[in-house]
DOTORPA-33740 format. One record per residue (C-alpha): residue number from 1; residue in one letter; x negated, y negated, z. Coordinates in nm, 2 decimals, padded with zeros to 4 digits. Each point is the difference from the previous one (the first is absolute). Last residue first. Layout:
<atoms>
seq type x y z
NUM A X Y Z
...
</atoms>
This chain:
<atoms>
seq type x y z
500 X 00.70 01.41 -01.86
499 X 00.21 -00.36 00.05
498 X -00.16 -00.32 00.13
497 X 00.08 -00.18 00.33
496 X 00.35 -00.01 -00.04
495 X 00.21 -00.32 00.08
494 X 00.19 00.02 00.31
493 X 00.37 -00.06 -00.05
492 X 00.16 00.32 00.05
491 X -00.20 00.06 00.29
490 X 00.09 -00.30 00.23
489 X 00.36 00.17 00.03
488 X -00.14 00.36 00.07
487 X -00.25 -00.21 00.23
486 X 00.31 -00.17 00.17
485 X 00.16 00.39 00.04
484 X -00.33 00.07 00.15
483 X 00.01 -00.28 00.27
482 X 00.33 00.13 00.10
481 X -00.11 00.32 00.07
480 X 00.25 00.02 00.34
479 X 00.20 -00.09 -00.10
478 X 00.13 -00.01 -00.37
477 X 00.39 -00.07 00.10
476 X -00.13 -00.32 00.16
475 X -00.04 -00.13 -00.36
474 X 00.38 -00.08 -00.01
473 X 00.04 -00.36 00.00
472 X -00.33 00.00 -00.28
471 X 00.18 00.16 -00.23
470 X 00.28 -00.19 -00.03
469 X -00.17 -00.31 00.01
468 X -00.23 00.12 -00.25
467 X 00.24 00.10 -00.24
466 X -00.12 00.30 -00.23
465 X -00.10 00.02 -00.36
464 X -00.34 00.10 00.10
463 X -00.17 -00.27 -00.13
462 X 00.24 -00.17 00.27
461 X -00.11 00.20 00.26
460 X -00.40 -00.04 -00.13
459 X 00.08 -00.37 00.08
458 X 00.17 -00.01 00.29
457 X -00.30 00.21 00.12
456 X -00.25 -00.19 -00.11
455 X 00.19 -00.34 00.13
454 X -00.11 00.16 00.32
453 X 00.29 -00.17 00.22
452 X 00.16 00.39 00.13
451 X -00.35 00.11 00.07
450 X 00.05 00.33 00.14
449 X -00.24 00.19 00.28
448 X 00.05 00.34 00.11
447 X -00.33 00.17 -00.09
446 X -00.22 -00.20 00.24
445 X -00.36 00.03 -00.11
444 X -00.12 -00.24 00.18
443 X -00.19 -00.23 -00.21
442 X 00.25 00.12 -00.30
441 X 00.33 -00.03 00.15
440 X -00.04 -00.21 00.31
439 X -00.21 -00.26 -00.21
438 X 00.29 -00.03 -00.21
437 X 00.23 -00.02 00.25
436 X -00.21 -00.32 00.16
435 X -00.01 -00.15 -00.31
434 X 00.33 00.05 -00.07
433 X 00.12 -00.11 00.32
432 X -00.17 -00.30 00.03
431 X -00.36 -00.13 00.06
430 X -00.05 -00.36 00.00
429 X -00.07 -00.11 00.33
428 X -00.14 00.34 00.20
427 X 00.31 00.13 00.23
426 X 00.09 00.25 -00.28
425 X -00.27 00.14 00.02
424 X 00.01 00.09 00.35
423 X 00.31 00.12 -00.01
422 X -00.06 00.22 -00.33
421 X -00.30 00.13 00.21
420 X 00.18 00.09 00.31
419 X 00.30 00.20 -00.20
418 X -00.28 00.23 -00.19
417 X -00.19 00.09 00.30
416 X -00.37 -00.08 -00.06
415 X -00.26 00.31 -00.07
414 X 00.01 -00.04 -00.36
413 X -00.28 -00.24 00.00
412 X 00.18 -00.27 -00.10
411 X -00.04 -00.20 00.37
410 X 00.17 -00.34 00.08
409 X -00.13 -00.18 00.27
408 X -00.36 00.16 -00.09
407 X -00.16 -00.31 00.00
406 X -00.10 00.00 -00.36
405 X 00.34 00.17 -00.09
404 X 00.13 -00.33 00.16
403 X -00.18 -00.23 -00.17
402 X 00.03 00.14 -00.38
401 X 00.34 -00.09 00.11
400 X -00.05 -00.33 00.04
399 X -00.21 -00.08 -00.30
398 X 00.28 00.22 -00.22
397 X 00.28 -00.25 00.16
396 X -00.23 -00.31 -00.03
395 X -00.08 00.11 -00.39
394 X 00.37 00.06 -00.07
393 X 00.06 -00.34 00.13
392 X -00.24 -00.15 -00.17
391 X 00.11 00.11 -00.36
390 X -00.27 00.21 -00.11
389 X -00.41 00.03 -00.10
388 X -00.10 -00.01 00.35
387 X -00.18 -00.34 00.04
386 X 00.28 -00.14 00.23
385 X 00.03 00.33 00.23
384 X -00.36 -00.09 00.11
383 X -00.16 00.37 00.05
382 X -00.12 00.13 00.33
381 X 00.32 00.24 00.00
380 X -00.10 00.09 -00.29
379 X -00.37 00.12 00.06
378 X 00.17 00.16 00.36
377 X 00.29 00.20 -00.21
376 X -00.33 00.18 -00.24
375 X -00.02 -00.13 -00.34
374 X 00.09 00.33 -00.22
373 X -00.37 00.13 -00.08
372 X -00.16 -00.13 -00.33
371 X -00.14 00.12 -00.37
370 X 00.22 00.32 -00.11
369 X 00.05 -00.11 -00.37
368 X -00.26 00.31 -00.13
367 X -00.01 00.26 00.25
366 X -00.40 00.10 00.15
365 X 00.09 -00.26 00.26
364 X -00.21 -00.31 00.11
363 X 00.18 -00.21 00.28
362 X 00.13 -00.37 00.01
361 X 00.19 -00.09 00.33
360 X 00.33 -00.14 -00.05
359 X 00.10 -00.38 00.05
358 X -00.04 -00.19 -00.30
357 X 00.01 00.26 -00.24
356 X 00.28 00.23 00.18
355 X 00.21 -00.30 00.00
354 X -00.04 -00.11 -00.34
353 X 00.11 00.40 -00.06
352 X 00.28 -00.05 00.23
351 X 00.13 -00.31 -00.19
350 X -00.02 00.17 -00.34
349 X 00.16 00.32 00.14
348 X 00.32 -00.21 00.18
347 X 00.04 -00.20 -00.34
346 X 00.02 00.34 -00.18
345 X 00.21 00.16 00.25
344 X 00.23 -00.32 -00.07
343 X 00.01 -00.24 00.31
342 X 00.24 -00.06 00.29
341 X -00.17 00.17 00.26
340 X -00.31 00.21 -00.19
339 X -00.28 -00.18 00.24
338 X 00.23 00.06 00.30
337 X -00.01 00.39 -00.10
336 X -00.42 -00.03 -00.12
335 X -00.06 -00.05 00.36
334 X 00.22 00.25 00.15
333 X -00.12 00.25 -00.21
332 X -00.37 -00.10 00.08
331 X 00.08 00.01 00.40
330 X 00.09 00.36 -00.05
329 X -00.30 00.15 -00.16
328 X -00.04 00.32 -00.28
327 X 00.40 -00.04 -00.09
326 X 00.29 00.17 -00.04
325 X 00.18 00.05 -00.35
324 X 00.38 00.18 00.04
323 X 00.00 00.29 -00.19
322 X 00.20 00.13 -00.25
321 X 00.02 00.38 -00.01
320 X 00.28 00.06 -00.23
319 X 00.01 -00.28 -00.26
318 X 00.31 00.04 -00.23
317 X 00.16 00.21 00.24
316 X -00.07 -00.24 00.24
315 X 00.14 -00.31 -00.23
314 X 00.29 00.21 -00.07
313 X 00.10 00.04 00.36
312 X -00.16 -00.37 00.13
311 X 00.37 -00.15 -00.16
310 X 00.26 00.22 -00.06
309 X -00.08 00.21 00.40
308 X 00.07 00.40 -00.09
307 X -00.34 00.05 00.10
306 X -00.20 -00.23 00.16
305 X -00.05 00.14 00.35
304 X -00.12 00.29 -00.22
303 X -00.27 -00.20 -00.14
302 X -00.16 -00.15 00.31
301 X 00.04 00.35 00.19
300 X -00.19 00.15 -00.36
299 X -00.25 -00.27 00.06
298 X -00.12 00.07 00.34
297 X -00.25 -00.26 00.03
296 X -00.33 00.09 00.15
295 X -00.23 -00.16 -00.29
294 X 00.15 -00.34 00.00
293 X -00.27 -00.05 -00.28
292 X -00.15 -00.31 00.16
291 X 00.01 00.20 00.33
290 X -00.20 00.22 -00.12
289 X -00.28 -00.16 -00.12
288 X 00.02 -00.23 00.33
287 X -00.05 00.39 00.17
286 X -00.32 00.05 -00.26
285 X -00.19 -00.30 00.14
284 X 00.11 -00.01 00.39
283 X -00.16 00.38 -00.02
282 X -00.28 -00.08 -00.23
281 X -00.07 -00.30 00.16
280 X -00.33 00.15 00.23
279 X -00.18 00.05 -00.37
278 X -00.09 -00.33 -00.04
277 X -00.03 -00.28 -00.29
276 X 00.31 00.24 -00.14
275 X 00.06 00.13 -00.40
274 X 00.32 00.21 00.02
273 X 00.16 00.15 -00.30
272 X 00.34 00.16 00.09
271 X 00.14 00.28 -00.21
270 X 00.38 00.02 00.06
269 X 00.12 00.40 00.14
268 X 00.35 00.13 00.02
267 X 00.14 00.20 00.21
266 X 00.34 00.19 -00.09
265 X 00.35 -00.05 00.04
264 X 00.06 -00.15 -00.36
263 X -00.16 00.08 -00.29
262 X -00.03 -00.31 -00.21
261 X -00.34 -00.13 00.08
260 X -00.08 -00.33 -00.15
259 X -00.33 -00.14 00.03
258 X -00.19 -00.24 00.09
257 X -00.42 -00.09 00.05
256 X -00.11 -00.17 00.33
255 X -00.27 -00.20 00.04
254 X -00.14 -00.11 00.28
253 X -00.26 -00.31 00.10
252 X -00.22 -00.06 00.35
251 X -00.07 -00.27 00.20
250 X -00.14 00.05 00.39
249 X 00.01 00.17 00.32
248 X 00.36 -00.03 00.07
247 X 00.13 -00.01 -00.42
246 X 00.05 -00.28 -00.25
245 X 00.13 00.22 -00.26
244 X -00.07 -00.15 -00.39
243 X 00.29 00.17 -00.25
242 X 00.00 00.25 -00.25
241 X 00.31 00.14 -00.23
240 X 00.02 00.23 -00.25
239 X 00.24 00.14 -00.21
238 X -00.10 00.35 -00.21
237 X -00.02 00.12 -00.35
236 X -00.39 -00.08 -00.03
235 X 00.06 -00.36 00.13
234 X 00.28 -00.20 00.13
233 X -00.08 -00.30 00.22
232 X 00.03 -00.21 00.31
231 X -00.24 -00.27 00.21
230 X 00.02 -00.16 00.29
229 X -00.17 -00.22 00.25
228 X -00.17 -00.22 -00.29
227 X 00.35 -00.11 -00.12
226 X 00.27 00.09 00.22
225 X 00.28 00.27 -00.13
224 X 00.35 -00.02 00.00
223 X 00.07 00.18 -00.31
222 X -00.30 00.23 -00.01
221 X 00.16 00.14 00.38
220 X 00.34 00.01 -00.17
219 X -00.07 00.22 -00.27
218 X -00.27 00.23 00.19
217 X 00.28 00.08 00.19
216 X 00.23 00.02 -00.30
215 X -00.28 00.28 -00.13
214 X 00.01 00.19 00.29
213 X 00.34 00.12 00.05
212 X -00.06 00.26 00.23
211 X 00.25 00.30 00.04
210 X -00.18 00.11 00.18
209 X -00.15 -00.05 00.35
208 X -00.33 -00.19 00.02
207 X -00.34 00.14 00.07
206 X -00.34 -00.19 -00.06
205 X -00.29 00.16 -00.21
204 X -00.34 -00.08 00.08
203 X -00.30 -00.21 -00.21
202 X -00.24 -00.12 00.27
201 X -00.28 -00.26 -00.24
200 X -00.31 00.00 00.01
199 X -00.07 00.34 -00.20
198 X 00.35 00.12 -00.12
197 X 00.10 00.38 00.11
196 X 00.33 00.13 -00.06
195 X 00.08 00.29 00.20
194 X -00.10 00.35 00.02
193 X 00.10 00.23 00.29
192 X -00.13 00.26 00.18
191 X -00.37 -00.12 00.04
190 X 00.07 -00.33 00.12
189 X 00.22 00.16 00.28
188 X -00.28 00.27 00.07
187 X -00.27 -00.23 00.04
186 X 00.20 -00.23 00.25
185 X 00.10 00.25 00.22
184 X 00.32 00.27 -00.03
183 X 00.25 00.03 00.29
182 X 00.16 -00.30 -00.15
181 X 00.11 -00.19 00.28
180 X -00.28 00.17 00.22
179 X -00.25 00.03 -00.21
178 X 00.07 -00.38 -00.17
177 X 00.03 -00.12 00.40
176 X -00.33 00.16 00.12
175 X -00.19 -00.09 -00.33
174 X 00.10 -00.42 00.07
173 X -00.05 00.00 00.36
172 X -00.39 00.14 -00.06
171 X -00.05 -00.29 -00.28
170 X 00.11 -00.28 00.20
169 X 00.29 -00.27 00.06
168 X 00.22 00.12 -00.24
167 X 00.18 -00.25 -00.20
166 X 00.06 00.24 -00.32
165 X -00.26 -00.21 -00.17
164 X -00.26 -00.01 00.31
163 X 00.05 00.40 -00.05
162 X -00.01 -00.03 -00.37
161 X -00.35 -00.17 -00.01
160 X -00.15 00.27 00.26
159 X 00.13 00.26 -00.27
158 X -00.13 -00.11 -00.27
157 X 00.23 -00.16 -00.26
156 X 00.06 00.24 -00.34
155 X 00.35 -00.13 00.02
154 X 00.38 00.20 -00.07
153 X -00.08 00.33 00.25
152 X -00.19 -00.18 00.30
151 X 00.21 -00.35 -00.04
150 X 00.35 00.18 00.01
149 X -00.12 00.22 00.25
148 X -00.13 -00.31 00.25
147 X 00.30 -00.17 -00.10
146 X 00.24 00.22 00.16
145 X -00.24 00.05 00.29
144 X 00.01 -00.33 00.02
143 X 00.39 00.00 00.08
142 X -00.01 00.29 00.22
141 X -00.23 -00.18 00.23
140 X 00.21 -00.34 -00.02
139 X 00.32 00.20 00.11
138 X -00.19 00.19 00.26
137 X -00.09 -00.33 00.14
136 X 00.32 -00.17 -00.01
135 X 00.19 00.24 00.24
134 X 00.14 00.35 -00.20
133 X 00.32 00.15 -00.09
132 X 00.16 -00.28 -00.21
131 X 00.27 -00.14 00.21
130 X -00.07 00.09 00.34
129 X -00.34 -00.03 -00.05
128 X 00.01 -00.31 -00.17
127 X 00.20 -00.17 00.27
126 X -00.17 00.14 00.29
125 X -00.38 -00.10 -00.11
124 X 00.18 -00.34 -00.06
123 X 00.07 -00.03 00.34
122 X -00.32 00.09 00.12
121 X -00.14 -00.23 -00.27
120 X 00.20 -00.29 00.09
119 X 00.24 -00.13 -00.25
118 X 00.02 -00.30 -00.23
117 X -00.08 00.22 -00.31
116 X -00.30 -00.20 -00.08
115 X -00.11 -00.01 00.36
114 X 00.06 00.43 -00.01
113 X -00.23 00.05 -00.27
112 X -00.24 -00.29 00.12
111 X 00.00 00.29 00.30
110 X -00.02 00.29 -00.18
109 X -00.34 -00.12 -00.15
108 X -00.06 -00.31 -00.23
107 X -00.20 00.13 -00.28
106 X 00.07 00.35 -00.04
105 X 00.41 -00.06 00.20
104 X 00.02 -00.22 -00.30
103 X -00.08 00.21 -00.27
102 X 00.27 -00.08 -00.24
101 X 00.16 00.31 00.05
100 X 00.04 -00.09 00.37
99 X 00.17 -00.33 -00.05
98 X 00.24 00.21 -00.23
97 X 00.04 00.28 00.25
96 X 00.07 -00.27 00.24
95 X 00.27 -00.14 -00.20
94 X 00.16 00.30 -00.02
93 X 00.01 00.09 00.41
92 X 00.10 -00.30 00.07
91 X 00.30 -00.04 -00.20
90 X 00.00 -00.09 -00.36
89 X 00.34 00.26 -00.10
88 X -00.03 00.00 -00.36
87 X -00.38 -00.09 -00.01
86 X -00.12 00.29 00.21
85 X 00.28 00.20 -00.09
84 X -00.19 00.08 -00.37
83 X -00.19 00.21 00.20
82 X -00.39 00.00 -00.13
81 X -00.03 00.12 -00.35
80 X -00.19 00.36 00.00
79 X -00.40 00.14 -00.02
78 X 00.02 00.04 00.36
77 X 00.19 00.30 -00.05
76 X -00.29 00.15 -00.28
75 X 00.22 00.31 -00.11
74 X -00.26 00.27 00.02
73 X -00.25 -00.10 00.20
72 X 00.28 -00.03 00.26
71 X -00.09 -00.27 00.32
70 X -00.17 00.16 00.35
69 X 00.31 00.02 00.29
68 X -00.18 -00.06 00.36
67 X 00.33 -00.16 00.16
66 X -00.18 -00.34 -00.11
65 X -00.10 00.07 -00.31
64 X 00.46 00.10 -00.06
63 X 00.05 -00.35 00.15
62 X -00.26 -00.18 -00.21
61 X 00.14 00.12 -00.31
60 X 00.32 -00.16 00.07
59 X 00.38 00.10 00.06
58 X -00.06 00.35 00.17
57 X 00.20 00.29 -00.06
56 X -00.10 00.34 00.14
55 X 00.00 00.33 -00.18
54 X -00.04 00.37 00.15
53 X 00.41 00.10 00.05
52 X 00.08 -00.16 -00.29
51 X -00.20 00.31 -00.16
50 X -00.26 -00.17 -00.24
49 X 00.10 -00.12 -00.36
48 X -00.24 00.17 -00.29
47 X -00.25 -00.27 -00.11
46 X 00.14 -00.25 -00.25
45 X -00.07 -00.26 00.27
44 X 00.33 -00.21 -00.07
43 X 00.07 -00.08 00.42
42 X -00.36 -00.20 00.04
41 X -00.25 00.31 00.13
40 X -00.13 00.02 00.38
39 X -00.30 00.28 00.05
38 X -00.03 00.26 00.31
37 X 00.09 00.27 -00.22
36 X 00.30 00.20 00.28
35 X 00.09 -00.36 00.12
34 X 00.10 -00.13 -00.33
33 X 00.05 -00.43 00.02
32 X 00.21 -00.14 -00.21
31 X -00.02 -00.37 -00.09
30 X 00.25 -00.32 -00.01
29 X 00.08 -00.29 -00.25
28 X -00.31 00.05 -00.21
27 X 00.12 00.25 -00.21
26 X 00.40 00.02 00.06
25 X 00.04 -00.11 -00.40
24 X -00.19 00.35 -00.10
23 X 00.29 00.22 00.12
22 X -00.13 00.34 00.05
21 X 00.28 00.12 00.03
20 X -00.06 00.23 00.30
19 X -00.21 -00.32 00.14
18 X 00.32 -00.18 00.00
17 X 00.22 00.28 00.19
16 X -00.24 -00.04 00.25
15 X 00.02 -00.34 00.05
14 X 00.34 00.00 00.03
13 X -00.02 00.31 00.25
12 X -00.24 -00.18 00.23
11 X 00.16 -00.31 -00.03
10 X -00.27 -00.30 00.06
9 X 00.01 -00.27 00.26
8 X -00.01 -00.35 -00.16
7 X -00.27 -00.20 -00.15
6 X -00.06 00.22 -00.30
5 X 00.36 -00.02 -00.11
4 X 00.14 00.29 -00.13
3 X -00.01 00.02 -00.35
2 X 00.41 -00.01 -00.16
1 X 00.13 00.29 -00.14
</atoms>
């Protein structure tokens, strides 16, 4: 059984049926609501299943606040992966839970919501309410109140510092929404669980689905990393890998430690390290984490679309969980893509890390080799294409770019329709369609993207022992995780970081 989408109108009885299960892969897709307790639970609560009769079904946490449901102490349900149909479908509804993640209706209201989106707020207000259960605001509230428990139970913070954390905007509206989401205040919630406590620094666990192939995560990211923006390792039995954020309010750095889990259907967690020049970016902070780690894929629908298939089949039993790498800021992947056009990874790195030298903003981090900020798009886009250390026409296309995500003519912020932004880049001299899909894929998390001219790919076919061209002519049989099958692909030739 498929999980119903989270942008569509749920099935009372499917749902229902799912929650007698107590399927673990629907967490995060929808929520049930029990009418006779007063308290919303995701579908796998291990408590005993309510009378059909006395359960709702709402598809975000914010709808079941907002008919006056309080969350389950018991089975955390904020404490899930977002719906993996935000990035699988990318309609309005999903990007604007990204943009809202990231804080943005906290620092630029519902209305720079809605400008981002290319709606007006009233209309907007409909959208997401027909679609998710709540308008923009309720979405936004449940979404600090998310990380107002994750900061009260996993930081020793006051609790003035977590409210301007969470995005609050005082004190007083911070205790009335953790009572009344949590039906428990502050004090108690720090009291009832422990949680891993580092003094100047916010250590929290992130969710992700499982099967999570971790380690060839961290494998590609230390592959393809920047010099003084990056940095990877293995240490103490675990893979590591840290990166400089350049964040709303100011820099910051994160580092993430890998690992596999091999049970599948269940929630895992990925410690995150977060070190932040101000507390306000926790929320855009820890959902770039997250979307680094594709953290809301489905992975068993990924691997079962697989199955059977002589190609991706065996490489997705041999890696069950693979992810396909985000990214902490849009206009930096599109950056470092025209940089890498026609170059080794290597060369691509080298260039980048010039670059980063020349153009980025130094900052002092407590992580060895994390020295500068990614250049911002306006620092490029002020640069002379003929001192950039490429061929000139590679350094007029990246100059001209870096000019358009300046202006805002072409926006990576996850809250840009997919079809508009590959028009627009493509439009820009010296971007083509590989570029442009490339960005798609990891900039925008677009799962059905296939690079038919990567000579990776041919490359990794023919490692294989399979013909390219054959391959290749039928790669529309993997839609609609296309992007995944090229990762699969990618996989076998990515150099490990270190073993255990």
């Amino acid at each position: 059984m498929s999980p119903p989408s989270a942008t569509t109108r749920l099935d009372p009885e499917t749902c229902y049926r799912t929650v007698k299960s107590r399927d673990r892969r629907f967490d995060g897709v929808f929520y049930v609501a029990v009418r006779t307790t007063g308290i919303y639970c995701r579908p796998s609560c291990p408590a005993r299943t309510p009378a059909f009769a006395n359960v709702t079904f709402h598809p975000s946490p914010a709808s079941a606040q907002s008919a006056g449901y309080r969350a389950c102490k018991r089975c955390l349900p904020d404490a899930t992966p977002g719906s993996p149909d935000w990035d699988v479908a990318a309609d309005v509804a999903g990007r604007a839970m990204r943009l809202i993640s990231d804080g943005v209706v906290d620092r630029e209201g519902v209305e720079g919501l809605a400008t981002r989106l290319g709606y007006t707020a009233r209309h907007l207000g409909r959208i997401l309410t027909a679609e998710l259960g709540a308008g923009p605001l309720a979405l936004a509230r449940a979404k600090r109140a998310e990380t107002a428990r994750v900061l009260i139970e996993a930081t020793e913070l006051g609790y003035a510092d977590i409210a301007f954390a969470a995005g609050f905007s005082s004190v007083r509206q911070f205790n009335d929404t953790v009572r009344e989401v949590y039906a428990a205040s502050p004090t108690e919630l720090r009291g009832r669980r422990g949680g891993t406590r580092s003094p100047g620094a916010l250590t929290m666990r992130l969710s992700v689905r499982t099967p999570f192939a971790g380690q060839a995560l961290l494998d590609f990211l230390a592959y393809h990393l920047v010099p003084g923006v990056e940095v990877a390792g293995w240490s103490d039995g675990s893979g590591w890998y840290a990166r400089t954020l350049d964040l709303p309010h100011g820099p910051g750095t994160v580092r993430i430690e890998t690992g596999d889990e091999p049970e599948p259907g269940r929630t895992a967690f990925v410690r995150a390290t977060f070190e932040l020049a101000d507390l306000r970016d926790t929320t855009a902070a820890v959902e770039r984490a997250r979307r680094l780690l594709d953290a809301d894929c489905d992975p068993l629908a990924v691997g079962d679309h697989f199955a059977g298939d002589p190609v991706v089949g065996p490489l997705a039993r041999r890696t069950p969980g693979l992810r396909l790498p985000g990214q902490v800021d849009g206009a930096e992947t599109a950056i470092r893509t025209v940089v890498g056009q026609q170059v080794s990874v290597t060369g691509a790195r080298t260039v980048t890390g010039r670059l980063v030298e020349a153009h980025g903003r130094a900052v002092t981090t407590s992580i060895p080799g994390l020295t500068h900020l990614f250049p911002t798009s306006a620092a490029l886009a002020a640069a002379d294409p003929e001192t950039l250390p490429m061929p000139r026409a590679r350094g007029r296309a990246l100059v001209g770019l870096a000019a358009a995500l300046a202006d805002g003519s072409i926006a990576l912020d996850r809250g840009s329709d997919r079809g508009d932004v590959r028009t627009a880049m493509l439009a820009l001299p010296g971007i083509g369609p590989w570029t442009a899909d490339y960005v798609a894929m990891r900039a925008l998390a677009h799962p059905d993207v296939f690079l038919p001219t990567d000579i990776g790919v041919r490359n990794g076919l023919r490692g294989l022992g399979h013909d390219p061209a054959a391959v290749i002519a039928r790669a529309g049989d993997w839609a609609p995780w296309r992007s995944y099958a090229l990762m699969h692909i990618w996989n076998t030739l990515m150099p490990p970081t270190k073993g255990p």
